[in-house]
C-alpha positions in Angstrom: 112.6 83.1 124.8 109.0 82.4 125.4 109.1 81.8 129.3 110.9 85.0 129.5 108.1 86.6 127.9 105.5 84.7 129.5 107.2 85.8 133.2 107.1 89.7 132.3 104.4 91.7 134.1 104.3 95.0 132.9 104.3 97.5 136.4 103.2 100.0 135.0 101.0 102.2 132.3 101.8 102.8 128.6 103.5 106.0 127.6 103.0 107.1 124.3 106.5 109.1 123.0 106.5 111.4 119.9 105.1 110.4 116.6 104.1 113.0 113.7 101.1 110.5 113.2 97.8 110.9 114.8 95.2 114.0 114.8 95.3 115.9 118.0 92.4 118.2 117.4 88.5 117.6 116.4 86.1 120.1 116.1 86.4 121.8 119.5 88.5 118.9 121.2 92.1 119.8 121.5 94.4 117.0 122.8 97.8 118.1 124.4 100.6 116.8 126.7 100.5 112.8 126.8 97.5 112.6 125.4 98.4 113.6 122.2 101.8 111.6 122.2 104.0 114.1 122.6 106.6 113.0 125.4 110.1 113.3 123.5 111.5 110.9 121.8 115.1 111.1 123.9 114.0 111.2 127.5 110.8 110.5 127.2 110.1 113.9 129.1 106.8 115.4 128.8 106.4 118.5 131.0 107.3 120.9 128.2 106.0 119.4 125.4 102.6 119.7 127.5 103.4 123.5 127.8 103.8 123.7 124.6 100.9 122.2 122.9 98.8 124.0 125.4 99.7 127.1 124.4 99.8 126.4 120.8 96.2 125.2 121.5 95.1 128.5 123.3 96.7 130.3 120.4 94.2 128.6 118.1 91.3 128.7 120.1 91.8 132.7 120.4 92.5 132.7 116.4 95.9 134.0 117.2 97.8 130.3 115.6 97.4 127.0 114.3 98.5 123.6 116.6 99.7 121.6 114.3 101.3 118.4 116.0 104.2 118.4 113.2 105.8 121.9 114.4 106.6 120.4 117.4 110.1 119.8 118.8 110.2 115.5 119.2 113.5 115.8 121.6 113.7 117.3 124.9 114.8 120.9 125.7 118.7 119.2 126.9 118.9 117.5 123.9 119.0 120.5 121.6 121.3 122.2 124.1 123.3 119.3 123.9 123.4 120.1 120.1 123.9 123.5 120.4 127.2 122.7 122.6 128.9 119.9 121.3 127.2 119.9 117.5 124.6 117.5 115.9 125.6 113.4 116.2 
């Protein structure tokens, strides 16, 4: 009801979860971790997907790969474990 929404106070900042939308490189400008919006879409963990596009953007910046935000896993590391153990739901 409106007064319920009029009473909420958020207490805290926005956190951006996984979308494949949105560029997350320009020119020399490489965005990763929750910058680029790349906290999983499950547990809304970031720490690896942070690894992760940081070393896919050293791989491009040394010419050795491309980061490409689409290639990257949108569920946490547990998540495919948990799929790997008890089988996709």
């Amino acid at each position: 009801d409106s007064q319920t929404r009029q009473s909420i106070k958020p207490a805290s900042h926005g956190y951006y979860l996984y979308s494949p939308k949105g560029e997350v490189k320009a020119d020399n400008c490489f965005l990763i971790g929750d910058s680029a919006g790349l906290a999983s879409v499950d547990l809304a963990e970031g720490i690896a997907p942070a690894v992760e596009s940081g070393v896919m953007a050293a791989s491009e910046i040394l010419e050795q790969g491309q980061y490409v935000k689409a290639k990257m896993e949108h569920t946490s590391p547990l998540a495919t474990l948990w799929r790997l153990r008890f089988g996709a739901s």
